[in-house]
C-alpha positions, 0 to 999 in steps of 0.5 A: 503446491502444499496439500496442507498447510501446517503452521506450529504455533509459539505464542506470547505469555505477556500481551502487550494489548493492554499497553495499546492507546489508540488516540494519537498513535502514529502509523506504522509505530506499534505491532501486535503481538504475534507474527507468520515466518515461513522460509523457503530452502532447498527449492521449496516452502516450510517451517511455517510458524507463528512466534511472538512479534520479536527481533531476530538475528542476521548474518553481516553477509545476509545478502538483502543487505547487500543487493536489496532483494525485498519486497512488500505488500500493505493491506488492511483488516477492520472491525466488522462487528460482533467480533468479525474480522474483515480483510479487504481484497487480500487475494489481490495483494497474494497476486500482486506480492507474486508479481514483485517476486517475478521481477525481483527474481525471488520464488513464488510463495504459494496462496496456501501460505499467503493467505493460510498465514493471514488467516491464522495470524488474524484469527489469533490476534483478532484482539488487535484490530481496533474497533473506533471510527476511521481505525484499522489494523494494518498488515505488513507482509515482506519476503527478503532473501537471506542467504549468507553470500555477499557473491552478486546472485540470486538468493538462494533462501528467502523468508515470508513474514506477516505482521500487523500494526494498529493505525489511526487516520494517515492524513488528517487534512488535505494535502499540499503536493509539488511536481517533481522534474528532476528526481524520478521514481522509475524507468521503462524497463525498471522496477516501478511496477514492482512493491520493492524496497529499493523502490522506496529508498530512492524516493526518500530524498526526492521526498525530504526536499519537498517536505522542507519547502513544505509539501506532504508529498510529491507528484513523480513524473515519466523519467523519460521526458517529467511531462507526465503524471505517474503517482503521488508520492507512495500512491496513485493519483486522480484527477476529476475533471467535469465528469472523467476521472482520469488516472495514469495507465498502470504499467511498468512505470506505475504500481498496480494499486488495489484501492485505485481499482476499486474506486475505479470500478466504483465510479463506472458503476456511479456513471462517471467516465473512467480514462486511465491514459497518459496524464500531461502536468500541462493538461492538469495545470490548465485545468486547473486555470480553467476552473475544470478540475473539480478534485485530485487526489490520491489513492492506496491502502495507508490513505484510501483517499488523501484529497489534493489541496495544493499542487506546486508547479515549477515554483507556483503553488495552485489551488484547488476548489474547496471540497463540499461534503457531496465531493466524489473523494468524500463519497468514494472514501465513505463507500469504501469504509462502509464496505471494509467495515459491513455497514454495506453490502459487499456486492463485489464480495472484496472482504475476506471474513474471518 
């Protein structure tokens, strides 16, 4: 436990704030000008810093390259106004983080230093969190081992990094999306509950071969049987069906999604009926034929809500009812920015103020 968190700071003399264009910026493809490093040796945390956004050097040997222990979380940081900055739910992505790090066989990293590095990186870059409609800051903490040892082990010395990048919207339309019943992101037993790298890689080629037939992204299915529905492509998925919302149950097949929770808990308290249960691709599909499902969507931090237009089922493509502006998806994505952004009261105080 650290009583005090004590971070050096070596901050930049060339911003490069003024070099940031907001309109049309990719996600993930600029980065503010400061990062949090904190590195774990010897059984314990220190060397807590703030330095410049930089490259730094590795070792051929460093042993993440070799047996992938990494891991990540994604949360966001918006404009509140008057030069507020608010962090939506970062308490859940500390516990989350540390949940990885279990399964991952990588050490805890203390909530003092989670959310001290947050706070300061924030506070200090505060500059960088875009204040135009529908933009956000984007944070980016990881840990990965770095002992120089290509032996098959646990790493013995890990390094927390923090760092932001401005982002605009992710998807701009609806989303096209095929069922996939060959490729599998997880197995009972696996790593799919955990945010790990390798997580992410062996989903890419599954991914590229639907993007060539021209889908945005994939609905994974259980490797044990691909009767039933997990997630869609990088986030969770749901299903309104008359009155239910239906989502897969998370466990150790389906990540823990923090935007999942709160539109879950939103729509209980808006009297919808919440199930989180297996989902078949055979009871979407059909309701689908039925004219019952009135909306599928996906949910997490990069999207929010990435709305469902199209879903492909061994070769046939199935769509799905055009979406008014009194939709549940619509609804949903718009309490959750009033939320993040101040525009509304936070009732389940979810931001962090800083």
């Amino acid at each position: 436990m650290i009583e005090t968190l004590t971070i050096k700071k070596s901050l930049t003399s060339n911003s490069r704030l003024s070099e940031l264009e907001m309109d049309g910026i990719k996600f993930g493809s600029y980065y503010s000008d400061h990062m949090f490093v904190a590195d774990y040796r010897n059984g314990a945390w220190g060397e807590c810093r703030i330095v410049p956004f930089e490259s730094f050097k590795m070792s051929p040997a460093m042993s993440v390259l070799h047996y992938g222990q990494s891991i990540f979380e994604g949360l966001k940081a918006y404009s509140g106004g008057n030069g507020k900055v608010l962090v939506f739910r970062p308490i859940d992505n500390f516990l989350r983080m540390n949940e990885s790090a279990a399964r991952m066989c990588m050490p805890d990293i203390p909530e003092e230093i989670f959310m001290g590095g947050l706070k300061e990186l924030l506070d200090l870059d505060r500059s960088w969190v875009p204040t135009d409609e529908g933009t956000s800051l984007y944070i980016r903490p990881f840990m990965f081992a770095t002992d120089e040892f290509i032996g098959v082990r646990p790493s013995l010395t890990y390094r927390f990094i923090i760092f932001t990048s401005p982002a605009g919207t992710y998807y701009s339309e609806p989303v096209k999306v095929k069922v996939e019943k060959y490729f599998s992101r997880a197995f009972p037993g696996g790593t799919g509950a955990a945010k790990a790298a390798g997580n992410y890689a062996a989903s890419l080629y599954p991914a590229k071969l639907a993007q060539q037939e021209g889908y945005h992204q994939l609905i994974w299915t259980d490797g044990l049987t691909h009767k039933y529905i997990e997630e869609a492509g990088t986030m969770n998925i749901m299903f309104l069906i008359g009155n239910r919302l239906i989502t897969s149950k998370g466990g150790e097949t389906v990540l823990d999604g923090i935007t999942r929770k709160s539109v879950l808990q939103l729509a209980s308290e808006w009297g919808y009926k919440v199930e989180e249960r297996s989902v078949s691709v055979s009871e979407i599909i059909d309701a689908v034929e039925k004219g019952t499902l009135k909306e599928a969507f996906g949910t997490g931090t990069a999207a929010t809500i990435a709305q469902i237009a199209i879903i492909n089922n061994d070769g046939q493509d199935y769509q799905l009812p055009p979406l008014d502006e009194g939709a549940f998806s619509n609804r949903v994505l718009k309490e959750l920015t009033d939320i993040k952004t101040g525009k509304i009261e936070d009732r389940h105080n979810w931001n962090v103020s800083i």
